[in-house]
C-alpha positions in Angstrom: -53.2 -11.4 37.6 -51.5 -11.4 41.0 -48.8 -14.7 41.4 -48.9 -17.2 43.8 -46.0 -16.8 46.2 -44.5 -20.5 45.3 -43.3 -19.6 41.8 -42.5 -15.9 43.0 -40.1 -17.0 45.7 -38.6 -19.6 44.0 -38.1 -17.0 41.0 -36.0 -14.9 43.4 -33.8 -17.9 44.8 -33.3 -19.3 41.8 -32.3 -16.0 40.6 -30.1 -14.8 44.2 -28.2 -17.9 45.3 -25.7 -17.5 42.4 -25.3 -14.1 43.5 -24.7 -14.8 47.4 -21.9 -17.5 46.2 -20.7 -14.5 44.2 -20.4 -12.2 46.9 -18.6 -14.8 49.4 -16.0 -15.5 46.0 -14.9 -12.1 45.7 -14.3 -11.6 48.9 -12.5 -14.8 48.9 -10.3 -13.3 46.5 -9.1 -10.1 48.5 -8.7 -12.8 51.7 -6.5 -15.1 49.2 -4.3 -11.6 48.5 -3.7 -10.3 51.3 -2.8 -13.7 53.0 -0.1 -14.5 50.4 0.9 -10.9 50.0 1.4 -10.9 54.1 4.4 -13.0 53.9 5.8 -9.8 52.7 5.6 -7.2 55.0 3.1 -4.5 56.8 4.5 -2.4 53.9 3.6 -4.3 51.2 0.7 -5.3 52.7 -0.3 -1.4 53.4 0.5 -0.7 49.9 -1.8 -3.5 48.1 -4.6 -1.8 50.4 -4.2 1.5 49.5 -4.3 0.0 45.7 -7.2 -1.8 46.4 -9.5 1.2 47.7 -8.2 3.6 44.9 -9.7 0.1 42.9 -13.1 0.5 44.9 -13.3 4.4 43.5 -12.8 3.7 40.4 -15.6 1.1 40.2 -18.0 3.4 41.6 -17.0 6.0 38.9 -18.3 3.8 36.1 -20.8 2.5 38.1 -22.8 4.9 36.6 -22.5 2.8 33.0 -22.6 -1.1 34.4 -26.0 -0.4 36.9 -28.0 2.1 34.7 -27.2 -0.2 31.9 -28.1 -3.2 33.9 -31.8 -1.4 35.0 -32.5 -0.7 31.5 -31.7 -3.9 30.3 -34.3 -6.1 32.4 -36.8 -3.8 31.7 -36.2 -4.2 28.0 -36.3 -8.0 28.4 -39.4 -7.7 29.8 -40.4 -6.2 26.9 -39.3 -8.3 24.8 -37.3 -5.5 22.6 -34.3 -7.3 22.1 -32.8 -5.1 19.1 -33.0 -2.3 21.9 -31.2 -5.1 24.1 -27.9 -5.3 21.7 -28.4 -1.7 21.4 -27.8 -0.9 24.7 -25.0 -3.7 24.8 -23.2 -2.0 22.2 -23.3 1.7 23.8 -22.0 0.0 27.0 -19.2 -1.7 25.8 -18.0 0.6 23.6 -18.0 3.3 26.4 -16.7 0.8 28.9 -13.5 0.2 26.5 -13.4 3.7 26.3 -13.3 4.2 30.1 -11.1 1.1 30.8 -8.6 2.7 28.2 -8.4 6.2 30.1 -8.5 5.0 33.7 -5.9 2.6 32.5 -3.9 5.6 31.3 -4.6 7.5 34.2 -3.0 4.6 36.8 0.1 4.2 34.6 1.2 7.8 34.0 -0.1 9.3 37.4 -0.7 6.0 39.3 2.1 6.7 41.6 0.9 10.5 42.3 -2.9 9.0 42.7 -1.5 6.7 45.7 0.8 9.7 47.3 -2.8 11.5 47.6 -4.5 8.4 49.6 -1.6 8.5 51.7 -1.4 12.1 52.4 2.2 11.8 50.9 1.5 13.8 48.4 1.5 17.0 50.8 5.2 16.0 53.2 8.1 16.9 52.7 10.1 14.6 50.6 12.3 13.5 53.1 9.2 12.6 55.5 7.2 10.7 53.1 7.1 7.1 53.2 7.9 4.4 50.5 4.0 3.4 50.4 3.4 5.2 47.1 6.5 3.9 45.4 5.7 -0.1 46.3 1.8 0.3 45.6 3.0 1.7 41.9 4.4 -1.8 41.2 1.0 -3.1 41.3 -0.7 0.0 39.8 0.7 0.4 36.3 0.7 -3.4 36.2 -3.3 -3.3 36.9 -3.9 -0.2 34.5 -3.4 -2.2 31.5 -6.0 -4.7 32.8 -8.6 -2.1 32.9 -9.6 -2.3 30.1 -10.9 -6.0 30.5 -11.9 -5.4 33.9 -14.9 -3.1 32.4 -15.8 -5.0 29.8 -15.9 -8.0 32.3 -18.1 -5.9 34.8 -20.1 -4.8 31.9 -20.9 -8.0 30.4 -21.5 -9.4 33.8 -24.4 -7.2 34.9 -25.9 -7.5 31.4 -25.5 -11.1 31.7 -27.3 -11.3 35.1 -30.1 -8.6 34.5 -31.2 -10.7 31.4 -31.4 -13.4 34.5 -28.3 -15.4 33.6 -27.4 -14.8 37.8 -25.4 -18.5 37.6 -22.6 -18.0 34.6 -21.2 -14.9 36.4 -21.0 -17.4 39.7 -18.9 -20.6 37.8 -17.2 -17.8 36.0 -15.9 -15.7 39.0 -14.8 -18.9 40.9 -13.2 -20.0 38.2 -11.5 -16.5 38.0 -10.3 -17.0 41.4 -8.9 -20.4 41.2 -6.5 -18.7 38.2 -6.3 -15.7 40.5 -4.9 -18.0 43.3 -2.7 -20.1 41.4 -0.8 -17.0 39.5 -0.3 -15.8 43.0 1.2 -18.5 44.1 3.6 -18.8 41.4 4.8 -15.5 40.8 4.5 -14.2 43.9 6.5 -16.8 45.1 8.2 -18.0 41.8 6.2 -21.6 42.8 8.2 -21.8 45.5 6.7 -23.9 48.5 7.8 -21.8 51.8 10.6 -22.9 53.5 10.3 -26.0 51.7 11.6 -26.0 47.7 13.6 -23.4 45.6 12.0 -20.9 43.8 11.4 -21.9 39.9 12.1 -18.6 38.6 13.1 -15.3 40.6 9.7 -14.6 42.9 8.0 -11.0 41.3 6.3 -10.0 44.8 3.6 -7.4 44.6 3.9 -7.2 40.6 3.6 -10.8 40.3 0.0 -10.1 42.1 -1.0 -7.8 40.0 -0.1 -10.4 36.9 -2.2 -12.6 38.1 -5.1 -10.4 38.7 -5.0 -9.3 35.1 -5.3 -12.8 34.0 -7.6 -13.7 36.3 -9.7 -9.9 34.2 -8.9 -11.1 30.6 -10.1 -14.8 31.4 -13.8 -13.3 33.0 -13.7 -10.4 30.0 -13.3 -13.0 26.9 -16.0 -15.4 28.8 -18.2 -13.5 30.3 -18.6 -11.4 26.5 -18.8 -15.1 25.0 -21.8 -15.7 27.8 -23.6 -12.5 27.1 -23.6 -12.8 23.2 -25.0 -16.4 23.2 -27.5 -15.1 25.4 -31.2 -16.0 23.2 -31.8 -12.1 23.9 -29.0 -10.5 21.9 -27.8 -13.0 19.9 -25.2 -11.8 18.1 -21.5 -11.7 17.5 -18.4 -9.0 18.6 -19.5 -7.1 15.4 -22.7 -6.7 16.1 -22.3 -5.0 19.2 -20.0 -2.2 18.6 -20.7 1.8 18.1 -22.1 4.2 20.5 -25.9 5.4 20.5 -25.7 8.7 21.6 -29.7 9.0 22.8 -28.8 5.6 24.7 -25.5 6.3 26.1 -27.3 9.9 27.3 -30.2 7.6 29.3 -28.1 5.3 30.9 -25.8 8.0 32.9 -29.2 9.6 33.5 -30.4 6.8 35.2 -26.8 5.5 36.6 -25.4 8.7 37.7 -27.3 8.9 41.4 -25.9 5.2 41.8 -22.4 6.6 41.5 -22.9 9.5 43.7 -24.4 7.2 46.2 -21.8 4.8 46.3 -19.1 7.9 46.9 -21.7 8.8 49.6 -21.6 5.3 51.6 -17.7 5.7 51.3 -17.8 9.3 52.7 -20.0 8.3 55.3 -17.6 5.4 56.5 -14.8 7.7 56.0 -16.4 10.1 58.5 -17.6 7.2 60.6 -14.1 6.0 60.9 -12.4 9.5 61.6 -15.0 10.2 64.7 -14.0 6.7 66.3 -10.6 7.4 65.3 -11.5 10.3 67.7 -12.4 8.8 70.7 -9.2 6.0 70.3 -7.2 3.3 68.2 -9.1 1.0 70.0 -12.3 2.2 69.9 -11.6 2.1 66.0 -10.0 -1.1 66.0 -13.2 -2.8 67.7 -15.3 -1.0 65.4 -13.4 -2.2 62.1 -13.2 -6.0 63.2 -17.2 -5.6 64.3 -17.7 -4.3 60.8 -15.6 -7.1 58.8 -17.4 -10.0 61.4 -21.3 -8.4 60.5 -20.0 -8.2 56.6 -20.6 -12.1 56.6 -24.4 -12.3 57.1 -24.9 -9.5 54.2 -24.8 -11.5 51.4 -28.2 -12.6 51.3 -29.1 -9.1 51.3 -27.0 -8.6 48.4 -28.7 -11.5 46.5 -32.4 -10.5 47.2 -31.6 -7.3 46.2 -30.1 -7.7 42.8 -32.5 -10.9 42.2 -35.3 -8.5 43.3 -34.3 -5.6 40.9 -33.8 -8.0 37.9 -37.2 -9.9 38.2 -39.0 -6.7 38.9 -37.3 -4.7 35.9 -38.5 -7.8 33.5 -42.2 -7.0 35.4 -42.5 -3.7 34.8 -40.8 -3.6 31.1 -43.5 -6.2 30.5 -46.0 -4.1 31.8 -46.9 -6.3 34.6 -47.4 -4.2 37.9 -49.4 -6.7 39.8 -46.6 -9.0 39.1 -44.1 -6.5 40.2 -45.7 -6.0 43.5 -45.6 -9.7 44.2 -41.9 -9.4 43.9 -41.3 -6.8 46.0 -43.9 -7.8 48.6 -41.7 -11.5 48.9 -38.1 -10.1 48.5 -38.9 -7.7 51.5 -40.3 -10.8 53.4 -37.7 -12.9 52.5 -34.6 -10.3 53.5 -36.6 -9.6 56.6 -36.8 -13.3 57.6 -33.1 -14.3 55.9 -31.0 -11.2 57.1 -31.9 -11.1 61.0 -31.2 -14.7 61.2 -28.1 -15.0 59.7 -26.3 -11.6 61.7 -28.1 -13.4 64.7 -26.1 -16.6 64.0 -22.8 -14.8 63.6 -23.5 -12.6 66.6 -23.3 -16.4 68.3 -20.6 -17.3 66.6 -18.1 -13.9 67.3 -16.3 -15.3 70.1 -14.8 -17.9 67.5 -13.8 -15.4 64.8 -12.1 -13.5 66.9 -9.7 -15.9 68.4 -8.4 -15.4 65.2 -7.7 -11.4 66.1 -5.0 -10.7 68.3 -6.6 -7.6 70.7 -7.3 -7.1 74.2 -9.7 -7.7 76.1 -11.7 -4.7 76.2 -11.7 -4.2 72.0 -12.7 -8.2 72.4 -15.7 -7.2 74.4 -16.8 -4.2 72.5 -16.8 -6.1 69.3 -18.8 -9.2 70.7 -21.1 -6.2 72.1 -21.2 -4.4 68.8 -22.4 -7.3 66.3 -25.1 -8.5 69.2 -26.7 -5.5 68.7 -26.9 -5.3 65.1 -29.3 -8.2 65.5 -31.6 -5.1 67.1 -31.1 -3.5 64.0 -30.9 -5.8 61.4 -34.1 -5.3 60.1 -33.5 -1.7 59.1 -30.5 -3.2 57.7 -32.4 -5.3 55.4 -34.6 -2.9 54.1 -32.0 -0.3 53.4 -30.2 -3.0 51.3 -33.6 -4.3 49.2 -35.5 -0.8 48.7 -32.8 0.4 46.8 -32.9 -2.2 44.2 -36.5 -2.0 44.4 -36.7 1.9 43.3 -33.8 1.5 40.9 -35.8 -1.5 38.9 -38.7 0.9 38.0 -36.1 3.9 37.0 -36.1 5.9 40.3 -32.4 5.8 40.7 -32.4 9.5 42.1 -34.1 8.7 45.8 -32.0 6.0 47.2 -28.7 8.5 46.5 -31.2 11.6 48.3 -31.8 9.3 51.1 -28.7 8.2 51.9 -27.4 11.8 52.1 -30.4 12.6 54.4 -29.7 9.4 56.5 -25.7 10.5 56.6 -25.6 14.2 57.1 -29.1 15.0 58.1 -29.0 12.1 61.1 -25.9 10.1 61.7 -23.1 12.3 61.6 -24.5 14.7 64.1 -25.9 12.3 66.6 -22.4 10.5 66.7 -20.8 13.7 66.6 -23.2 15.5 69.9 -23.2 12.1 71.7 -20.0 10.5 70.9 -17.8 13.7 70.9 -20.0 16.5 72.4 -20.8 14.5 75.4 -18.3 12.5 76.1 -19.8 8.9 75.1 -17.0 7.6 73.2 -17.3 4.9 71.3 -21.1 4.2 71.8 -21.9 7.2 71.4 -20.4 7.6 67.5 -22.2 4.1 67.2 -25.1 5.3 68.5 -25.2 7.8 65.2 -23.8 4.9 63.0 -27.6 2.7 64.3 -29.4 5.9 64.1 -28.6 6.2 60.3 -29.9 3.2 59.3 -32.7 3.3 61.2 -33.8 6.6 59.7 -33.1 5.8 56.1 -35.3 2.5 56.3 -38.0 4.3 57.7 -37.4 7.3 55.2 -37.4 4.3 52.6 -39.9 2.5 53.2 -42.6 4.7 53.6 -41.3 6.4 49.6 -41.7 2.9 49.1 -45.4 3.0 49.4 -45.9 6.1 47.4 -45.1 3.4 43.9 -43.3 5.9 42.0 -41.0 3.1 41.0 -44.2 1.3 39.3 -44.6 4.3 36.9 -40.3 5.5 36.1 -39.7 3.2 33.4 -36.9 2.9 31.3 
């Protein structure tokens, strides 16, 4: 029996507003940072970055554990196997403590070496490098021991949401950032008001920000594992969900691998992306950057509808409901399609305010106006290479989205911005022109695998 669209749409808002206001929070949390870090200095601002992307790698290595687990997860739900449910949540915690503990390990003991490699340190002379490494180490070993919680936090959060608990991760991670905010103001500052009181106590600068982050872990950990337990689906107590399962463990990494390997591909393809405009100028690459961060703000809704879509059609197809399935997937894609374009085309209008905040000439000023205008041309492919994914990855097919992307990358948009931009002298619009023509060609690549259903029949 095919659903109406009322209850299907409303299924997926209920299920990906908590996860828009999500999105917005945790960026939030890196504004919050960097703007009370930034009373410190372009070097400690530079070395909280460089902490913060070697951060973004390592969540893309266990990636691999949180998002297979999460695709297995709904599908069990939908089959109502909940033994199989605190099965699963046991393998994945265990093996995200495990992780958390040797990461952990890994930033304290090499955590200084680790940053000297981001910042090409590493390979100067000693009296040529720069003090980046050392300040960024502050943080590093601070956030190492946090690790730990930060898995189990990530873990129990995607649990949590694909059993379609989408609104405790929301209160909890805003509550995580309130905390997160307040322990940065006090000891990054030793609660000092600027230029206005004493500082309480003797102000612990960057370490002081990593403090608070670690808080802000272990408060999300302990809750969000309180959330997920009490859930009606597993049930159960800390006990009662520890101990690997080997067969388990050895399905999830199957399935949670390619989403790894695709995340290291999106970053090598903006690391690419940002060495070719680099190419052309500091100001072609500056205009690019600010275009990027202005566009960032209309793809939450994308985000949402594509987790909301992945979790109600992973409960669809573990209940063995395909009709039902391709209700969901027929309204998500309408939705993002309708949502998506609408909201880049309001912040396209809106530019010219965000960037009297921006401090650039005239010319970068133009290009980036000129840049997020025409991702309203594009946003469509846009959309659908943000829901697709989520859509194959639901039934199982976590292997073509990471193919795709590597087709769309290397097969497409690196040489078209490399012939045009480089080759023929078109600069900056030229390397753009390769950027557009990637994700153009991967939503055409992806929608028409799309239609071949293989994600009806991959299941969990």
């Amino acid at each position: 029996m095919v659903p109406s669209s009322g209850p299907v749409r409303q299924r997926l808002m209920t299920l990906a507003w908590p996860i828009i206001i999500q999105f917005y929070l945790f960026q939030l949390t890196g504004v919050v940072d960097n703007l009370m870090v930034g009373q410190f200095g372009e070097q400690t601002i530079a070395a909280l970055g460089i902490c913060l992307q070697l951060n973004f790698l390592v969540v893309l290595c266990y990636a691999a554990l949180t998002e297979g687990g999460a695709v297995i997860t709904a599908q069990l739900r939908g089959a109502r196997k909940h033994a199989e449910i605190r099965e699963t949540l046991a393998t994945l915690l265990t093996a995200g403590l495990f992780t958390g503990v040797a990461i952990g390990a890994l930033y304290i003991v090499f955590g200084e070496s680790l940053l000297a490699l981001l910042t090409t340190d590493l390979f100067r002379a000693p009296a040529e490098r720069s003090g980046l490494p050392g300040i960024g180490y502050g943080y590093l070993w601070i956030i190492g021991l946090g690790l730990p919680a930060l898995v189990i936090a990530h873990v129990a959060m995607y649990v949590l949401q694909s059993l379609g608990n989408t609104r405790t991760p929301m209160r909890l991670a805003l509550y995580g950032n309130v905390l997160n905010a307040l322990g940065n103001y006090l000891l990054l500052f030793g609660g000092a008001i600027q230029g206005v009181t004493e500082p309480l106590f003797p102000p612990l600068g960057l370490p002081g920000v990593a403090i608070a982050t670690v808080l802000a872990w272990l408060f999300q950990a302990v809750f969000m594992l309180r959330a997920v337990l009490r859930h009606p689906a597993v049930n159960a107590r800390v006990r009662d969900v520890s101990g690997l399962a080997w067969q388990r463990l050895r399905r999830i990494l199957y399935l949670g691998y390619p989403l790894s390997v695709d995340g290291f591909l999106w970053q090598g393809s903006a690391f690419i992306y940002t060495m070719m405009f680099n190419r052309v100028g500091a100001e072609a690459y500056a205009a690019f950057l600010v275009a990027s961060i202005i566009r960032g703000f209309s793809l939450a809704p994308g985000v949402g509808l594509q987790q909301a879509a992945s979790i109600a059609l992973g409960e669809s197809l573990g209940g063995r409901h395909p009709q039902r399935a391709r209700a969901y997937t027929a309204m998500g894609i309408r939705m993002v399609l309708l949502v998506l374009p609408l909201l880049t085309l309001i912040v396209a209008l809106l530019t010219p305010l965000f960037l009297e905040f921006y401090e650039i000439s005239d010319l970068t000023r133009e290009r980036v106006i000129w840049m997020v205008a025409l991702s309203v041309l594009y946003s469509g492919a846009t959309a659908l290479t943000m829901i697709i994914p989520g859509i194959l990855r639901a039934g199982g097919d976590t292997r073509a989205p990471m193919v795709i992307t590597l087709i769309g990358f290397a097969g497409v948009g690196v040489p078209v911005a490399w012939y045009f931009g480089l080759y023929l002298g078109f600069g900056l619009w030229g390397v753009f022109a390769g950027f557009v023509a990637d994700e153009v060609v991967k939503a055409v690549i992806m929608v028409i695998y799309l239609r071949r259903e293989t994600w009806l029949r991959r299941l969990a």
